[in-house]
Residue, then its C-alpha position, 0 to 999 in steps of 0.5 A: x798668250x804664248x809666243x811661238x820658239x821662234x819668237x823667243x830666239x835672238x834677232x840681228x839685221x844685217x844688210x847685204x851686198x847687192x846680189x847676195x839676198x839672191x846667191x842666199x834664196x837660190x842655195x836655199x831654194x835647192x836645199x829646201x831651206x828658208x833663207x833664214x834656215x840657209x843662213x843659219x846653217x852657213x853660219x853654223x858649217x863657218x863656226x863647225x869649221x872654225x872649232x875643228x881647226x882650233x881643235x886640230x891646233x890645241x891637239x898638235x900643240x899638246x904633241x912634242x915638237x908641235x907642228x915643228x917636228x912634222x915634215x911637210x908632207x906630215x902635215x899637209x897630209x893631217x890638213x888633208x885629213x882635217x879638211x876632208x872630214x870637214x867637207x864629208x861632214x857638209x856634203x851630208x844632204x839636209x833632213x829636208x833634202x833626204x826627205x825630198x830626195x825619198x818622196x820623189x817617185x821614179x820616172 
């Protein structure tokens, strides 16, 4: 018998604080998730995040000078940037949200 993906993934328990299993299914709920999924996508959105930033050090470190020869403003002005193409890329809706979003009829 063949087993189903989802059953050759890994597994990891994990314990909540109280109210957090709530905060999860409430985002999962709008977004058209299962909880599995949102968490999932948190944890992929932290790790994104995560890679771009250590992206945008690596890239800066290559530079004469690094991050010292900027001015302040130079660089708020690249962490602006950085951030702001991050939130750009979440605030995308999901595959299931475009869906839901274009099977609901004008009222």
């Amino acid at each position: 018998m063949s087993k189903f993906p989802s059953q050759e993934m890994d597994r990891f328990n994990v314990r909540l604080p109280a109210g957090m299993r709530d905060a999860i299914a409430e985002r999962a709920k709008a977004n058209g998730r299962s909880m599995n999924s949102e968490i999932v996508q948190i944890l992929e959105d932290r790790l994104t995040t995560e890679r771009q930033l250590e992206d945008f050090i690596i890239d800066d470190a290559k530079r004469p000078g690094g991050v010292d020869s900027l001015s302040k403003n130079e660089l708020e002005e690249m962490m602006e940037r950085v951030v702001r193409k991050t939130l750009s890329e979440f605030a995308q809706p999901s595959i299931t949200q475009r869906d839901n979003i274009k099977s609901k009829k004008p009222t």
